[in-house]
N, C-alpha and C positions, 0 to 999 in steps of 0.2 A: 508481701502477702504470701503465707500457704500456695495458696492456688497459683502462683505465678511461681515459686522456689520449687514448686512439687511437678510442676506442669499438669495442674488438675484442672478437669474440664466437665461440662454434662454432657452424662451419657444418652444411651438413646431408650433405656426403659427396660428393652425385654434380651435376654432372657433374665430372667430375678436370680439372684443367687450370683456367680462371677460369670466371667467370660474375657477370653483372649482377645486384644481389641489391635496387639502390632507387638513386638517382637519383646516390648520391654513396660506394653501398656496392658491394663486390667479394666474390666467394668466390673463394679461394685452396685447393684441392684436390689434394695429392699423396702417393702413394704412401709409407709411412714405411718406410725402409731400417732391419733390425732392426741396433742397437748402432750405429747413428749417429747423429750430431746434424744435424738438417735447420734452417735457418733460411731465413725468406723475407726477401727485401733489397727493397724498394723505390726505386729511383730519379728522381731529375730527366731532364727531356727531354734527352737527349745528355749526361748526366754517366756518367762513369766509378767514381763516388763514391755508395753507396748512402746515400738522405737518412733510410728509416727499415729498421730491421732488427728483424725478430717471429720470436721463436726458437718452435718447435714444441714443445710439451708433453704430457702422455701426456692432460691433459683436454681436448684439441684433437683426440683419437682417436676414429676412427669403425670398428670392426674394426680394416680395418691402415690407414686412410686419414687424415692428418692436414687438418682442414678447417678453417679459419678466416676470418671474414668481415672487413672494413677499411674502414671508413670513412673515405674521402680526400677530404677537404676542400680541401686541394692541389690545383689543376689542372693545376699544373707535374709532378704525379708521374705520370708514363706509361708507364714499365719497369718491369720486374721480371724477376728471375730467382731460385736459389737456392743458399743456401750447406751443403754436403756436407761434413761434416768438414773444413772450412774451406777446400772448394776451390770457385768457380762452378760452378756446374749449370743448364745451358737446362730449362725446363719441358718434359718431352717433351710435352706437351699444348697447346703456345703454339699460338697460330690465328693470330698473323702476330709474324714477326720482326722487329728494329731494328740496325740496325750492320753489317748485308751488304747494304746497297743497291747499292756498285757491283761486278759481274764482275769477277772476278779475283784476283792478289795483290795487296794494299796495303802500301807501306812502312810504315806506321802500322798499330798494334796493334788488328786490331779488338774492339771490345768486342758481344758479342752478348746481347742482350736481345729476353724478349718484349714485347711488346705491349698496354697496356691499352685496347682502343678497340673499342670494337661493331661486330659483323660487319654488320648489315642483315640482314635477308629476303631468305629466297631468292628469286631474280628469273625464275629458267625450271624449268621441270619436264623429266627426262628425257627423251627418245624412244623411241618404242614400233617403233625399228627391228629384224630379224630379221635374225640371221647370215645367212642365202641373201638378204637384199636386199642386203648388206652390198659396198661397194667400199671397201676401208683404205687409209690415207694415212697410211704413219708419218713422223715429223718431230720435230725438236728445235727447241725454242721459242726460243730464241736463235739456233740456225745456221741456218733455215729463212728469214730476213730481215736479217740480219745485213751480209750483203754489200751494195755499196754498185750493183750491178745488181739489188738485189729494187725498188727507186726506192719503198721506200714509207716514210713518213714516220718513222714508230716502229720501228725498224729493232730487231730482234733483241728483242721483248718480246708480250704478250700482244695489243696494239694493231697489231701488224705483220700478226698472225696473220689478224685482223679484217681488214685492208686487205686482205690475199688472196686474201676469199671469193667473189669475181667469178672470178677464174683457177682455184679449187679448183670451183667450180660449172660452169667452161666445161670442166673438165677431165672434169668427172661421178663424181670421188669423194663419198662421205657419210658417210664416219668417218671422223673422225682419232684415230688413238693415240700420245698423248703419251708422249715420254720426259719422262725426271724432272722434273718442274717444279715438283715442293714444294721446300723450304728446307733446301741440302745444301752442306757446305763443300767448295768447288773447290779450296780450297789443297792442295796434296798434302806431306806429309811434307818433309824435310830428305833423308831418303835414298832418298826415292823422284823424287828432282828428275833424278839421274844424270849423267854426266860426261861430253860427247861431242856431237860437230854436232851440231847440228839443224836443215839443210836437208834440202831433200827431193832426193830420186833424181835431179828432171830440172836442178836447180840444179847439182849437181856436174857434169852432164854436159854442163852448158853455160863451165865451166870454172873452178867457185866455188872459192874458196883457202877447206882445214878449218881454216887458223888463223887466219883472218879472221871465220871462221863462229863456231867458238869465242869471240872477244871480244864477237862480238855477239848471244851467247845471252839467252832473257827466261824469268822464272822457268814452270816447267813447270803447267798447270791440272789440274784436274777438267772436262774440259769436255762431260762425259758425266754425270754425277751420280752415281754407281756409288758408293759410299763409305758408311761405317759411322756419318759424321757428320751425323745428318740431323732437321730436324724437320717429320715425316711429315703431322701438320694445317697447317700453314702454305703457301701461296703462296708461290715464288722472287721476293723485291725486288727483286732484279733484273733480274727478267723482266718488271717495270711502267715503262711508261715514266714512271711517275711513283712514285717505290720508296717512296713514301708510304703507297700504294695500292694494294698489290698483291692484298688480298680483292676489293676493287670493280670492278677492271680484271679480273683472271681470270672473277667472274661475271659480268660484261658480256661477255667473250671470248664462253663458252660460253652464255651464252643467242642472242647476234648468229649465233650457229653453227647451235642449233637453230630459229631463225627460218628457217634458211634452208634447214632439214633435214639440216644433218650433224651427224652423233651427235659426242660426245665420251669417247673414253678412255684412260684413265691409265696406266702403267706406276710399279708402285708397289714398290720391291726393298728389302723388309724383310730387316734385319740378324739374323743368328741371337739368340739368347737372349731375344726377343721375347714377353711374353708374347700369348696369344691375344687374351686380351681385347681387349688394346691392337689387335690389329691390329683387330677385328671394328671397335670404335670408330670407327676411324682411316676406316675404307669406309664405314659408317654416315653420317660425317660427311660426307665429300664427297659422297656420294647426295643427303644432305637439302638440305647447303645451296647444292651448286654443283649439283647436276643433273646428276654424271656421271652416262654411263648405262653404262660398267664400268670394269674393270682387267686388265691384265697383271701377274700375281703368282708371286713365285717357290714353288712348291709344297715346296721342298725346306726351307722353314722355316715358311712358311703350313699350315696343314692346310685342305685343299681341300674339303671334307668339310662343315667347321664351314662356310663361307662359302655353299654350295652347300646349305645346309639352311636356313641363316639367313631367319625370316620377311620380317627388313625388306629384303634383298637378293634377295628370289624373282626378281626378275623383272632384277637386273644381271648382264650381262656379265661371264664371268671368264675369261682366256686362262693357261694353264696349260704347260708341257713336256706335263704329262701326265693323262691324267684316268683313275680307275678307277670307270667310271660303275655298274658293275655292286655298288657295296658300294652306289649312289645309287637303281636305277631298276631294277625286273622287267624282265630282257632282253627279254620279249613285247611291253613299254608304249610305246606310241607316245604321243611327247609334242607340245604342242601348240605348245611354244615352244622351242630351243635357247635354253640360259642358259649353257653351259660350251663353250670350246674351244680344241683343242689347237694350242698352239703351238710349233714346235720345227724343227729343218733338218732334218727326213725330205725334203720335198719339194723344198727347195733343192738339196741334196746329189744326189740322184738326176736332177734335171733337167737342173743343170751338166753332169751326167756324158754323161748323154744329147747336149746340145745341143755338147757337145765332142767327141762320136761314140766316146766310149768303149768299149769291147766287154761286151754283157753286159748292154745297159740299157733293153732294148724293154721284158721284161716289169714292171720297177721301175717305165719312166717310165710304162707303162700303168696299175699300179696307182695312181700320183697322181691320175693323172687324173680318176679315176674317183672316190675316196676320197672317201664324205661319210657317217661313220657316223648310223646314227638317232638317238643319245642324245646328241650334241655335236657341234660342227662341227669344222674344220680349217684353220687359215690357212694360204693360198697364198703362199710369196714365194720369189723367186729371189736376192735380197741385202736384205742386214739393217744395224743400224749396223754390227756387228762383221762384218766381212770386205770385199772387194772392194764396189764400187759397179756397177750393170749395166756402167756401161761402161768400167770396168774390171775389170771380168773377162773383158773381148771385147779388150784391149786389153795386159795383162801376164801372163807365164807365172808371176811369182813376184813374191812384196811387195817396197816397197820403204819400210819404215818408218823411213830414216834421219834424217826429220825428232822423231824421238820421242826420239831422244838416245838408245837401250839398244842400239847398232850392230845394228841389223835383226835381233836377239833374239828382238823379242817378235813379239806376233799369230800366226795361226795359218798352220802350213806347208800345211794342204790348203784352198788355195781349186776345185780343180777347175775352174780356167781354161783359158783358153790365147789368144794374142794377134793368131790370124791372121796370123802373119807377122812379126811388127816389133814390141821392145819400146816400147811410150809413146806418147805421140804421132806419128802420120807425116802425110804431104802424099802417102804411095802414093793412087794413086787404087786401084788391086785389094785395095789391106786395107782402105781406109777401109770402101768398098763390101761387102767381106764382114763386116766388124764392123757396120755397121747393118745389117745382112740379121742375122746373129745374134741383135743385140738383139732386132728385129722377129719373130723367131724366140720370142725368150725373154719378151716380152711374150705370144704365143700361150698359151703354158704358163701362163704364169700368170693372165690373163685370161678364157680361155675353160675353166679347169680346172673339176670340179666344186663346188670345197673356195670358201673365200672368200678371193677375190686379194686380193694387199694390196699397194702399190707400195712404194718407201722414197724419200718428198721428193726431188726432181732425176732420180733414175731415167729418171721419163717424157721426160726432153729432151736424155742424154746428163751429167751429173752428174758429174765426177770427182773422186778425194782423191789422183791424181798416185802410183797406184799406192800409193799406205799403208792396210794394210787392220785397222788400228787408231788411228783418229784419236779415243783417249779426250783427247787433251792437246792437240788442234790445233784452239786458238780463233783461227782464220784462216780463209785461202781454201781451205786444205787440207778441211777438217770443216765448213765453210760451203756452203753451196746458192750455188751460182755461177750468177746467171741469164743465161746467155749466150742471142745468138740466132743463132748461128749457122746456115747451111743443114741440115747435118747434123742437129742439133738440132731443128730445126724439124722438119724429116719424121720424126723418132722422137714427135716430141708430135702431130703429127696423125694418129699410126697408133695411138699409147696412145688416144687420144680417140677413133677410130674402132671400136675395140675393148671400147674401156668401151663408149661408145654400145648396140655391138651385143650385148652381156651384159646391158644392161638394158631392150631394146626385148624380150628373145627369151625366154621362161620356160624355155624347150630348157636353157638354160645354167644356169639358178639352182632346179634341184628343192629342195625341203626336206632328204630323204632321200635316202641312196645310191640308183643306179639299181639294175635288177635284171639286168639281161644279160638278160633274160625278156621272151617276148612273152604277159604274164597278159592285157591286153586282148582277145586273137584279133585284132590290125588287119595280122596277117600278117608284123611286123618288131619285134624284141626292141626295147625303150627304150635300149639302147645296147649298139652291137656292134663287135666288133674286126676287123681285116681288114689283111692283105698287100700286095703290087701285083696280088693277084686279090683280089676279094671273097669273104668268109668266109674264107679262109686266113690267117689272119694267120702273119708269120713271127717266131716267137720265140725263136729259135738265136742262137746266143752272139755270131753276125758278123751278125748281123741292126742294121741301123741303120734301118729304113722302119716305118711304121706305117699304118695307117686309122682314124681311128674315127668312126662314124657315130651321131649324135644322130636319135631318130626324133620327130619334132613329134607325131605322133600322143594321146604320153604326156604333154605338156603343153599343156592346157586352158588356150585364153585367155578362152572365155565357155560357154555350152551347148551352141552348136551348134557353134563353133570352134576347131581347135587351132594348136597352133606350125608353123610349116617345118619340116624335116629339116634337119639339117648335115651334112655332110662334111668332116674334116678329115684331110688328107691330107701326114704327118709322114717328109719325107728328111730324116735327118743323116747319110749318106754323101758321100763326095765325089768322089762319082760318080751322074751323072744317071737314074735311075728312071722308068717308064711305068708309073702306077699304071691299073687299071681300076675301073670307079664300079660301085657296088650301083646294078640296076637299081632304076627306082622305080616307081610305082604308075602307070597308062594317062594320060597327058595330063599327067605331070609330069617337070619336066626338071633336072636339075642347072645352074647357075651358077657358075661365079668371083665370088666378089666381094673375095676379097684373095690376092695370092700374095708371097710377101715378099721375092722377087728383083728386084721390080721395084723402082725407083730414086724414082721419082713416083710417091709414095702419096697426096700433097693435090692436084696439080691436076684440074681439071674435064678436061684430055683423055683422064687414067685413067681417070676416073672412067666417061666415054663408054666407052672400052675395053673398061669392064670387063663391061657392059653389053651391051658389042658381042658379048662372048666366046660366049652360049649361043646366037647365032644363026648370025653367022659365020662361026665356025672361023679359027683362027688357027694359025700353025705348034706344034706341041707336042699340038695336039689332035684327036680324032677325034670326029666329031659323026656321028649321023643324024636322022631324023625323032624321035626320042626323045631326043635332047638330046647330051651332053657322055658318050660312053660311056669313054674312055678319057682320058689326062692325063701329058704331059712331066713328072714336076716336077726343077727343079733340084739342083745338090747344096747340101745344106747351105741345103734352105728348107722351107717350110710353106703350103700353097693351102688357105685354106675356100670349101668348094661351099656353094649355097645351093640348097633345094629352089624351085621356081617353077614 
């Protein structure tokens, strides 16, 4: 008999998926599909050709779980998979893949098998980081180095990622949230390939022939991960530069990461009909063994609920569309940790609109601002994968996804842009100049917002996809992080840096909890207050484009005796130039400039003197007396933060 020539025996159930049972023995654990036949195939390293095959039997049942142990004597046998009513089945359980090592389509059929090889010991323990310390960096592990200007060795894999951590440190982010990076087939369908160019906007307009374009089309990817074919405990093989190795290289990634103190999180897009278990498992696993420390999950197939109650998960990160904290937490209970938060384009949407001078947007974009419920946090961003890039959205009125092949069909029609002038690239110096005063603008929003900023990879330096605001399928330069160093570029990353900096030097900017519009200490000035081009008035009429909002340091304690500065931030998106007037401040303190985002030189040292200069001298725009900076020019279509001194 098999069972007596193999020395096969029943297992004991759990865990599903394999497990090390003795030096030369495996457990084989999966779900039994009722009225089918399940058999396990064993394979040779790289064979096509299964060498033993152990069919499933009802005394191999554990409740509904069929388990089996295997003695492999064989050291050539290193796959597996299984046989379904006589069709291949991946182990939805497999903890590393074989036969997807390289990106892409392959002319040759791939054969996909799991894995027989031990994971190791987890090598880092998660971080005991808090949403309000929190600066996010999202990025896709392949297109975040891929390019051949990221100059780092392991280009487009887990080890690129690690090369980066000098620039992600200089930059002053501390989390990164990963897209997909488990084990997901990028091939896309036969009829989801589609018929039609595939260059992008600025090629044709430089005089590209479409039937020349057509001969030279390449099959269309998944270069997003987004798909229904995925095995959700596994490492992308092709996201190691050694696709051997893709457990040991992902937790060397994320331990090298929390060595250096940034958190690591997942985006993890469970396919419907999922069971629960499976997924609680699936988070479980990458807690224990890689040391995430959360996810991005879709709630609309997830139950939020189960995850957010989960003992072993108390203390992981969950970003969500949406949270119903109140079936979770006594509205009164103030908690000592945020574990849940929402993420979704409330505050994209309403910023764009704002920072495009919209009509209608003072009071939306003031509620952003301000947003940081008690029971959960909020991520801050102003572009995401899916849509414009910062700076293309300062740059294009409308998409231009002709490189996707679906004739500019898809993605979506409301970016809430607008392009300054001039679609796509120009050499104007007055658009360039208002489009980096823009972004400079839209980094303010989002960096200095209540809620937890989050950039998206390239963002900080000027980043484009050439006007396409769906690059699920452009494994290029198009959906690639282009590290360009342009002048341009350069002063958007030393103003992003300048602004991180000052979000994490200043507790003003990162409370736990929403502020209260309230002065409950008696220090004579509410923890945060709204205001017009007069103080205390703010205007929030439908043609209203100006704002104030004033941070009071009072309310953020940096020791006993110590508290924060005051801010002032002082928001024209008209376009037309405004004279805001400053809250006064308390006897012997004075307001400051330290950024205004019309101006051109935001890194060199004579700004910097300038800027310095501003609360003592007077300079045109301004009105000073012995009490400081009482009044203020600001441009159209900019943003000045005061500093209290």
């Amino acid at each position: 008999m098999l069972e007596e020539k193999m020395n096969i025996s029943k297992g004991v159930g759990t865990p599903l998926g394999i497990s090390k049972r003795g030096k030369k023995q495996w457990q084989f654990s999966v779900p039994m599909e009722r009225g089918k036949e399940i058999q396990l195939l064993l394979f040779e390293t790289g064979s096509k050709e299964p060498k033993i095959i152990v069919p499933f039997t009802k005394k191999y049942l554990i409740g509904g779980v069929y388990s089996v142990v295997v003695n492999l004597e064989d050291e050539n046998i290193t796959e597996y998979c299984y046989s379904v009513n006589g069709k291949l089945r991946m182990d939805a359980y497999a903890k590393q893949v074989v036969g997807n090592e390289q990106f892409g389509p392959s002319k040759k059929e791939k054969y996909i098998h799991g894995f027989l090889g031990e994971e190791g010991k987890p090598i880092s323990e998660p971080l005991d980081l808090q949403f309000h310390e929190m600066i996010m960096y999202r990025l896709h592990v392949r297109g975040f180095t891929m390019h051949a200007s990221s100059k780092v060795k392991n280009r487009g894999t887990f080890r690129g990622i690690e090369e980066k951590i000098p620039y992600l440190k200089s930059l002053g982010v501390n989390t990164l949230l990963l897209m997909p990076c488990y084990e997901f087939d990028e091939n896309l369908p036969e009829e989801e390939q589609n018929v039609g160019p595939r260059s992008s906007f600025l090629d044709y307009t430089k005089g590209l022939d479409k039937e020349t374009d057509e001969k030279n089309q390449r099959p269309k990817v998944n270069f997003w991960g987004y798909t229904k074919k995925n095995c959700y405990f596994a490492p992308k093989a092709s996201y190691a530069s050694n696709p051997k190795q893709p457990v040991k290289e992902m937790k060397q990634m994320v331990k090298k990461l929390h060595d250096n103190g940034i958190a690591v999180l997942m985006e993890i897009e469970f396919t419907g009909g999922i069971n629960q278990s499976f997924i609680v498992e699936c988070l479980r696993y990458w807690v224990r063994e890689y040391a995430i420390d959360g996810f991005k999950i879709n709630t609309e197939v997830v139950d939020g609920n189960i995850l957010a109650q989960d003992p072993y998960l108390q203390r992981t990160k969950f970003l969500a569309t949406y949270w119903n904290t109140s079936s979770l937490y006594d509205p009164y209970e103030k908690l000592e940790e945020k574990t849940l938060a929402e993420y979704n384009d409330g505050f994209m949407v309403d910023c764009r609109r704002f920072l495009k001078s919209d009509e209608g947007q003072v009071n939306a974009f003031l509620s952003r601002m301000r947003r940081n419920p008690n029971h959960h946090a909020v991520i801050n961003y102003i572009s995401n994968h899916n849509g414009f890039t910062l700076m293309d959205l300062v740059s294009y009125d409308v998409k231009h996804n002709e490189a996707n092949g679906e004739q500019n069909m898809d993605g979506t029609e409301y970016n809430y842009s607008w392009n300054c002038g001039w679609e796509g690239p120009t050499r104007k110096t007055q658009v360039t100049q208002l489009r980096l005063r823009q972004i400079k603008n839209a980094l303010v929003f989002v960096l200095l917002g209540q809620g937890v900023p989050m950039l998206m990879a390239g963002d900080e330096f000027g980043n484009t996809q050439k006007g396409n605001n769906n690059a699920y399928c452009q494994d290029n330069e198009i959906g690639w992080v282009v590290w360009n160093k342009q002048v341009m570029n350069q002063r958007i990353l030393n103003f992003a840096k300048k602004l991180i900096a000052l979000r994490k030097a200043h507790p003003v900017f990162t409370p736990k909890d929403e502020l209260r519009a309230m002065d409950y200490i008696a220090c004579g000035c509410p923890d945060f207050s709204m205001h017009g081009t007069k103080p205390w008035y703010p205007d929030l009429s439908n043609y209203s484009r100006v704002l104030g909002i004033m941070l009071c340091g009072k309310f953020a304690p940096i020791s006993i005796r110590k508290s924060d500065k005051s801010y002032y931030l002082a928001y024209n998106m008209h376009w037309e130039e405004h004279k805001f007037e400053l809250p006064v401040l308390p006897k012997n303190k004075k307001w400051r400039v330290i950024e205004d985002t019309y101006r051109l030189q935001v890194a060199d040292e004579k700004d910097n003197k300038d800027t310095k200069a501003s609360a003592s001298k007077g300079k045109k725009g301004k009105k000073e007396d012995s009490d400081g900076i009482l009044e203020y020019n600001v441009k159209p279509r900019t943003v000045v933060i005061f500093e209290e001194i």
